[in-house]
C-alpha positions as MATLAB code, in Angstrom:
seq = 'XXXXXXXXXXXXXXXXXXXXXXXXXXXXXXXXXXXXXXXXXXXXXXXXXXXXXXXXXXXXXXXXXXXXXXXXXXXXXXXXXXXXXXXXXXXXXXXXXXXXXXXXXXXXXXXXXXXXXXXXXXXXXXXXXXXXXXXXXXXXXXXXXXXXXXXXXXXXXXXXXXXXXXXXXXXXXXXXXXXXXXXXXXXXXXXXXXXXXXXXXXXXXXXXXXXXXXXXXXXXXXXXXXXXXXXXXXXXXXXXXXXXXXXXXXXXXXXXXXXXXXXXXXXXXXXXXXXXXXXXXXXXXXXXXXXXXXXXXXXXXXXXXXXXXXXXXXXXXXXXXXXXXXXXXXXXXXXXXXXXXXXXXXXXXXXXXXXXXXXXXXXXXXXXXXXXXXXXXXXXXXXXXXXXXXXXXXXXXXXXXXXXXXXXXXXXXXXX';
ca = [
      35.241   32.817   15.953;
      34.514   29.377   14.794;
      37.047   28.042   17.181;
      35.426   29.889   19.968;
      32.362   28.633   19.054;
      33.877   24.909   19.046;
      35.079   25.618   22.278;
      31.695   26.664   23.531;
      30.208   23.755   22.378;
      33.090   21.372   24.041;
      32.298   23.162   27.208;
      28.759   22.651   27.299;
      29.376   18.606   26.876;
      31.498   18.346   29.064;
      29.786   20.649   31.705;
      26.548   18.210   31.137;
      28.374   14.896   31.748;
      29.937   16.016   35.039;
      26.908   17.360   36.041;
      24.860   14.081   35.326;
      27.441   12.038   37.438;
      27.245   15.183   40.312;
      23.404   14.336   40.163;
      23.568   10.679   40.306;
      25.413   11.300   43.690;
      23.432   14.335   44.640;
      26.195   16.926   44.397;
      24.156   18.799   41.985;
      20.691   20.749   42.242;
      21.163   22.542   39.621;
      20.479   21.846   35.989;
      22.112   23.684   32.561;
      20.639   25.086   29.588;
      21.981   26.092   26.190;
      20.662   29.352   24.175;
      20.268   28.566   20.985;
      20.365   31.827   18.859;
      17.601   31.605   16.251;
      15.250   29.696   14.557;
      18.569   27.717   12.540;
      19.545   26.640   16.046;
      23.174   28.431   15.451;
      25.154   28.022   18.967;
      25.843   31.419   20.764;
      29.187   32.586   22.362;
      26.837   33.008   25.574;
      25.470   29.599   25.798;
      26.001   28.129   29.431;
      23.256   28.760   31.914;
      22.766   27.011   35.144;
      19.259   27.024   37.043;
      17.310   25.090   39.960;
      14.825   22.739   39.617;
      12.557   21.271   42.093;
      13.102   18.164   40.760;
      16.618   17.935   42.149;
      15.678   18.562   45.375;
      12.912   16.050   45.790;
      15.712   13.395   44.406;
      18.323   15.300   46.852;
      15.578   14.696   50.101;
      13.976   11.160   48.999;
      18.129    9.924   48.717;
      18.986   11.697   52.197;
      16.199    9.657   54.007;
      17.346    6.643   51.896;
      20.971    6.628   53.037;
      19.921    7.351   56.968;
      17.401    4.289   57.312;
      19.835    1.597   55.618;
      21.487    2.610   59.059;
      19.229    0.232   60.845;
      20.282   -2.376   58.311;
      24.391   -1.331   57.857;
      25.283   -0.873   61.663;
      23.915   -4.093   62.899;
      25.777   -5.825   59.638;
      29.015   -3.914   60.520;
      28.971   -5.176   64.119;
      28.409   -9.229   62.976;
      31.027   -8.851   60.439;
      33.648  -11.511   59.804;
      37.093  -10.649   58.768;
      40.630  -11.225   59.271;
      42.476   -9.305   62.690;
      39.401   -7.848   63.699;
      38.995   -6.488   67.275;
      36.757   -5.081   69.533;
      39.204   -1.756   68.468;
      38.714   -1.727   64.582;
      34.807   -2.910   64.792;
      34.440    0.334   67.300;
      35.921    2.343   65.015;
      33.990    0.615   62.019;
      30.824    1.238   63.521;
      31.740    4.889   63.982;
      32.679    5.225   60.318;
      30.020    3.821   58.814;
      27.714    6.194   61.201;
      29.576    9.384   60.784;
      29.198    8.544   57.045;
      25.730    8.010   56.586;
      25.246   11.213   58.913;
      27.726   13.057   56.229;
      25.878   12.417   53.021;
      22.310   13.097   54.900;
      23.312   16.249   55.906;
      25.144   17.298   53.172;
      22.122   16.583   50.830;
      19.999   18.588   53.353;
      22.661   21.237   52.397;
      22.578   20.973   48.580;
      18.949   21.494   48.782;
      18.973   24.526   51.298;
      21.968   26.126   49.048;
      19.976   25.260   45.631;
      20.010   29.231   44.331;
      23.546   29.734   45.945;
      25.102   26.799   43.863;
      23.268   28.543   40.665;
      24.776   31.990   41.392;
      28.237   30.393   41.809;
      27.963   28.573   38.425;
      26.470   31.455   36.515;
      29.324   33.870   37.760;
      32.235   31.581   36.769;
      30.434   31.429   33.191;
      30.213   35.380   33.259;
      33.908   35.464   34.118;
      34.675   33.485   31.107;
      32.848   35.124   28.484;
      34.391   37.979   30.326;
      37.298   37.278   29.119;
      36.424   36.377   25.591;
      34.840   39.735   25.265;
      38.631   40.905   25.845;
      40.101   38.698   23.594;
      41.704   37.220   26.329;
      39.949   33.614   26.841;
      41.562   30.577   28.815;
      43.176   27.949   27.767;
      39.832   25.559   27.881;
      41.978   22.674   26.312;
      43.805   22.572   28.948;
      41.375   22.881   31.510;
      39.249   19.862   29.685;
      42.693   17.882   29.557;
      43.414   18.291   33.127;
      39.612   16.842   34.259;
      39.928   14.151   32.436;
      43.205   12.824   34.054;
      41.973   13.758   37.234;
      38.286   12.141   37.161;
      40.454    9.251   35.083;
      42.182    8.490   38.285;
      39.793    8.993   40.638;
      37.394    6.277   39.197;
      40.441    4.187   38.595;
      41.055    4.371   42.449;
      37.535    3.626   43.359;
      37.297    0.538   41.126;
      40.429   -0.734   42.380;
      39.346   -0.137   45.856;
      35.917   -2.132   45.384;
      37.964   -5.153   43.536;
      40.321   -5.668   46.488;
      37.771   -4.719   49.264;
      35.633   -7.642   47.389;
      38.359   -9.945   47.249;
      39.957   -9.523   50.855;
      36.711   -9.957   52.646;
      33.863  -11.023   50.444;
      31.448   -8.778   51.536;
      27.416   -8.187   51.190;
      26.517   -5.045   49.142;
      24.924   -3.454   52.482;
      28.192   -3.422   53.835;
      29.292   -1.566   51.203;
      26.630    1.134   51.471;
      28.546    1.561   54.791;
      32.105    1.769   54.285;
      32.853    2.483   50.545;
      29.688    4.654   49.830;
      30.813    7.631   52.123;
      34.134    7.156   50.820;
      33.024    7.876   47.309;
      30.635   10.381   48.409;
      33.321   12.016   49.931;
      35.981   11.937   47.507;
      33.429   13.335   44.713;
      32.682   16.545   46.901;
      36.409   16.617   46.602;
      36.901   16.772   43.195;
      33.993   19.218   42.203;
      35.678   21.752   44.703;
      38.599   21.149   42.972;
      36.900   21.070   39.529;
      35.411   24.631   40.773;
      39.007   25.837   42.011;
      40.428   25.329   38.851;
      37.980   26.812   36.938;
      38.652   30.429   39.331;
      42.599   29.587   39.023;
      42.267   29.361   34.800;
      40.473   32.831   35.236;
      43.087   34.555   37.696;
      45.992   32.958   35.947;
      44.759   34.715   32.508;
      44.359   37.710   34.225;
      47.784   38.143   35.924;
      48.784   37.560   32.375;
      46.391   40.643   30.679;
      48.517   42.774   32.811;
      51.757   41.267   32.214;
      51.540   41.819   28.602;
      49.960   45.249   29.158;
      53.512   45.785   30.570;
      55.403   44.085   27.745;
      53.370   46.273   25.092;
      54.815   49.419   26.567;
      57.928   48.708   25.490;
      57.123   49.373   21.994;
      59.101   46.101   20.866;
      62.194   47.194   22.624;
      63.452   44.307   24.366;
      64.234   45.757   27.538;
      67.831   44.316   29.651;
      69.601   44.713   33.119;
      70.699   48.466   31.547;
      67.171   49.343   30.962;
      65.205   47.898   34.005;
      64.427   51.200   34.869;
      62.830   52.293   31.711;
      59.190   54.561   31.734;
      56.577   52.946   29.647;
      53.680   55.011   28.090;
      49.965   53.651   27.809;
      46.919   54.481   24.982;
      43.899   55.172   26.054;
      42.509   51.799   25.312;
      45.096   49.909   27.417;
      44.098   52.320   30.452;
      40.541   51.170   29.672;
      41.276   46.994   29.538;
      42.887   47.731   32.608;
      39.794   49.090   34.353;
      37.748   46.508   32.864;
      40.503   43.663   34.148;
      40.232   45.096   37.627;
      36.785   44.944   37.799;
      36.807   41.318   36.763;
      39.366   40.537   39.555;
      37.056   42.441   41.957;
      33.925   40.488   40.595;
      36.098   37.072   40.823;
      37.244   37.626   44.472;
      33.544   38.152   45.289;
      33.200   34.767   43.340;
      35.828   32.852   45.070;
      34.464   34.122   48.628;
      30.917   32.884   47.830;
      32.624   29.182   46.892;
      34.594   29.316   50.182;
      31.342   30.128   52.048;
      29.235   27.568   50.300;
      31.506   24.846   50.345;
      32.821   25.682   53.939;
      30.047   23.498   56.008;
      30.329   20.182   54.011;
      33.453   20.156   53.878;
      34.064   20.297   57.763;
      32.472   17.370   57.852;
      34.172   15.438   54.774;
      37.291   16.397   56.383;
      36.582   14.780   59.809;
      35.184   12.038   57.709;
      38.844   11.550   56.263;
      40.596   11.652   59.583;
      38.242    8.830   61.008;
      38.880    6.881   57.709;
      42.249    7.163   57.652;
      42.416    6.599   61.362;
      41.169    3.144   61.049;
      42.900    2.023   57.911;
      46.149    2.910   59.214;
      45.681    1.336   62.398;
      44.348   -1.794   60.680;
      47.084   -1.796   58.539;
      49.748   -1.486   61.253;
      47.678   -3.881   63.474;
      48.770   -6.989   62.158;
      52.952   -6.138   62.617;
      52.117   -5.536   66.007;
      51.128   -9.250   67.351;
      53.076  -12.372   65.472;
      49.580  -13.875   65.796;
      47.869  -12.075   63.653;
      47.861  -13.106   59.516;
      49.818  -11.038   57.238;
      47.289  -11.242   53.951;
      48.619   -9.401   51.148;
      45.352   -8.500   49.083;
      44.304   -7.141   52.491;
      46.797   -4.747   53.265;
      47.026   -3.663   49.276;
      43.188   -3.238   50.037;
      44.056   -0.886   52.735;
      46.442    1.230   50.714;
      44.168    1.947   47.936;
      41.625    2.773   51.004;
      44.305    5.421   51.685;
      44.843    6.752   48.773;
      40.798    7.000   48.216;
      40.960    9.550   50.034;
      44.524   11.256   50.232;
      44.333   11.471   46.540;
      41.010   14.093   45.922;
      41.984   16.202   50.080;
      45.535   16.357   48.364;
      44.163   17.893   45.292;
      41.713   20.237   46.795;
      44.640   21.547   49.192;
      47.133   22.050   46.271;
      44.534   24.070   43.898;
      43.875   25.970   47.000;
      47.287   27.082   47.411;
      47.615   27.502   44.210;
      44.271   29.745   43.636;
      45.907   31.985   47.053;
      49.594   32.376   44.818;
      47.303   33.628   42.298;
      45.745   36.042   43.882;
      48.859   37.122   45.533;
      50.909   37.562   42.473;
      48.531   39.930   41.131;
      49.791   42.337   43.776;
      53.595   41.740   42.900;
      52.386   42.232   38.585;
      50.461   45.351   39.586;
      53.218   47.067   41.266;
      55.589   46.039   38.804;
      53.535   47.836   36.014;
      52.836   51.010   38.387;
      56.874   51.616   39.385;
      57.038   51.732   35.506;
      53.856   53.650   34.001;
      54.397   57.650   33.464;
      50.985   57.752   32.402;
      49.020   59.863   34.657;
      45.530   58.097   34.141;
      47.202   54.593   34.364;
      48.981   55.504   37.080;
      45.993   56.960   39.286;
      43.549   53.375   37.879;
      46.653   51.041   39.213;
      46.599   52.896   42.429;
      42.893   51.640   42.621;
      43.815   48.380   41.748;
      46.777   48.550   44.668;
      44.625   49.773   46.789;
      41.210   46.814   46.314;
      43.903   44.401   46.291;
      44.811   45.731   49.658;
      41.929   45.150   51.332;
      40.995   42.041   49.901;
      42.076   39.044   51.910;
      40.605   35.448   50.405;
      40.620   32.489   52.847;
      39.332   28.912   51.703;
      38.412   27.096   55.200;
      36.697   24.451   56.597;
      33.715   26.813   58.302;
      36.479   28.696   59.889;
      38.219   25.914   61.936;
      41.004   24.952   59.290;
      41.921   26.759   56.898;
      42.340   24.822   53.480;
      45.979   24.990   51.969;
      48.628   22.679   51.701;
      50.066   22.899   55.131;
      46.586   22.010   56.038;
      46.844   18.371   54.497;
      50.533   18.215   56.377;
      48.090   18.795   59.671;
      46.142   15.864   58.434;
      48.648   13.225   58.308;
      50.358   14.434   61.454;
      47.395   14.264   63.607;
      46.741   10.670   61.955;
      50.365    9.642   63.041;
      49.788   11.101   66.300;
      46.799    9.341   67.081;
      48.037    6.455   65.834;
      51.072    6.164   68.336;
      48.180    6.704   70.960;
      46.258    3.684   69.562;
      49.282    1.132   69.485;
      49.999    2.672   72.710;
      46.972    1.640   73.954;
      46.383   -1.853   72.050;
      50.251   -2.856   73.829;
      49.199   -1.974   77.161;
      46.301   -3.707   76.875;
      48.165   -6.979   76.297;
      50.354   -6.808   78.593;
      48.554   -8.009   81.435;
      47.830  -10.970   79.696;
      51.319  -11.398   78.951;
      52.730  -11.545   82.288;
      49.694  -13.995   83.825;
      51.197  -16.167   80.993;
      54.532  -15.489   82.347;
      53.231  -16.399   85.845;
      51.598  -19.654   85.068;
      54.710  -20.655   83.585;
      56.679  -20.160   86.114;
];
């Protein structure tokens, strides 16, 4: 008990310092509470609770119209802006960046706001799912949960700080350029990782589960090691295993409502992080290819290291979304292969008849993470990604050599 409680209270800090950085960024309308048991202030099992404040949307709207009217300030800055191999191509494409940026964070505020009670339900519910678990002696593995943020926020930040060191020393520039280039990037990124951070919270809880029923396989065996001989071998259930097993399929049922509300809420902004990310890496690849495709142009190497960590800004959190997406989906299909498996075995009449049910809900239960419908969010997805960029980008140097050509042979002409 005490190290459940430690566990709680591990939880709750580190629950409160993502959210604070969420809110900073306005990825968070929501605040969390802790319910202290009694007067002695002794911590309870059950002491997570996310609600909305008003507060958080005032900050969310005053910070939307604050990141649409430095447009009148970033776009004319983007357009004067000095750097090295810049064309009329890449300050085109800057321009549209820095626009379809500010547009991204303003709307996706907007969003946060509108969403406020849906963003509450969806934190409350993953809570419930864990205690859930607890109450069935069954929790996760929080440890490794905690250990597996920490790398991945570690390395996000470190990617972001490199990226504003080299972006600072390849072109020097003024801190309202930034709010039009790096800003989104960031903003983006972050949305990112809490979708992730959210994912993995839903994969911890499916993960355990698929493993409640593998052991409620394993304990029919009555500590008979079963081999190839006795594959075949009938198990027998108690009573109180046919009951965790009804209480484990409701909590799948419950979770799968869970994971369909996170698709849904998170559906809309990230459409438009994802186009985001295609522009962005659009333009960074072609700048970065640019230079190797005239001898005139300067080779600088903190500018094309610059480049790569622009890159990997944002490859780094869409690759991690798609992975824990595809991972989540495995999840969620293995429970069907761990069901069966336990139902070709079970002689138990009432077992047999409540893992029928569970067959039969996992049957007709079919969860899809997209982007509002138009991509749907799995690995192959972020394959799509980088083939569309390279296919593009064959357009663009298609393009940027035809264009100099003409000049090339009027050259050739007046030389002759």
């Amino acid at each position: 008990m005490a190290r459940s409680l430690q566990s709680s209270r591990n939880m709750y800090r580190v629950t409160l310092l993502l959210l604070f950085v969420f809110k900073f960024i306005g990825l968070a309308t929501v605040t969390v509470s802790s319910n202290q048991g009694n007067s002695k202030g002794k911590w309870r099992e059950n002491a997570l609770h996310f609600t909305g404040t008003k507060i958080e949307i005032v900050y969310n709207m005053l910070l939307s119209c604050l990141i649409l009217a430095t447009n009148y300030v970033t776009v004319p800055a983007l357009y004067s802006a000095d750097y090295t191999n810049k064309t009329s191509i890449t300050t085109l494409m800057e321009i549209f960046q820095g626009v379809i940026g500010s547009l991204l964070i303003f709307l996706t505020l907007l969003y946060y706001c509108m969403n406020q009670s849906a963003l509450v339900r969806i934190g409350n519910y993953l809570i419930e799912a864990k205690d859930s678990l607890r109450r069935l002696q069954k929790p996760i593995d929080e440890k490794r949960v905690f250990r597996l943020f920490f790398v991945v926020y570690l390395l996000n930040f470190s990617l972001i700080v490199c990226l504003w060191v080299t972006d600072e020393a390849a072109f020097h520039n003024a801190p309202i350029v930034w709010l039009a280039n790096i800003l989104p990037t960031i903003f983006v990124s972050m949305l990112y990782i809490q979708y992730f951070s959210v994912l993995t919270c839903i994969d911890a809880v499916f993960s355990k589960i698929n493993s409640t029923i593998q052991d409620i396989h394993k304990s029919g065996y009555d500590g008979v090691r079963p081999n190839i001989l006795q594959h075949t071998r009938r198990i027998c259930i108690s009573p109180l295993t046919v009951q965790l097993l009804v209480q484990v399929r409701n909590l799948h049922e419950h979770l799968c409502d869970v994971s369909g509300k996170v698709s849904q809420f998170y559906a809309p902004p990230i459409l438009m992080a994802t186009f985001f990310t295609f522009v962005t890496l659009l333009y960074n690849t072609y700048y970065l290819v640019e230079p190797f495709l005239s001898t005139s142009e300067y080779l600088d190497p903190v500018i094309m290291i610059n480049t790569v960590f622009w890159l990997l800004a944002l490859l780094y959190p869409f690759n991690l979304l798609t992975n824990k997406i595809t991972s989540v989906t495995n999840e969620i299909e293995r429970t069907g292969g761990v069901v069966h498996t336990l139902l070709n075995c079970t002689i138990d009449r009432g077992m047999k008849t409540e893992l029928e049910r569970f067959s039969l809900q996992l049957l007709h239960r079919k969860i899809r993470f997209t982007a509002n419908g138009y991509l749907e969010l799995d690995n192959a997805s972020f394959q799509s990604m980088l083939s569309t960029v390279t296919m593009y980008m064959v357009v663009l140097i298609q393009f940027e050599i035809g264009s100099s050509n003409p000049e090339d042979l009027q050259c050739n002409c007046t030389k002759q």
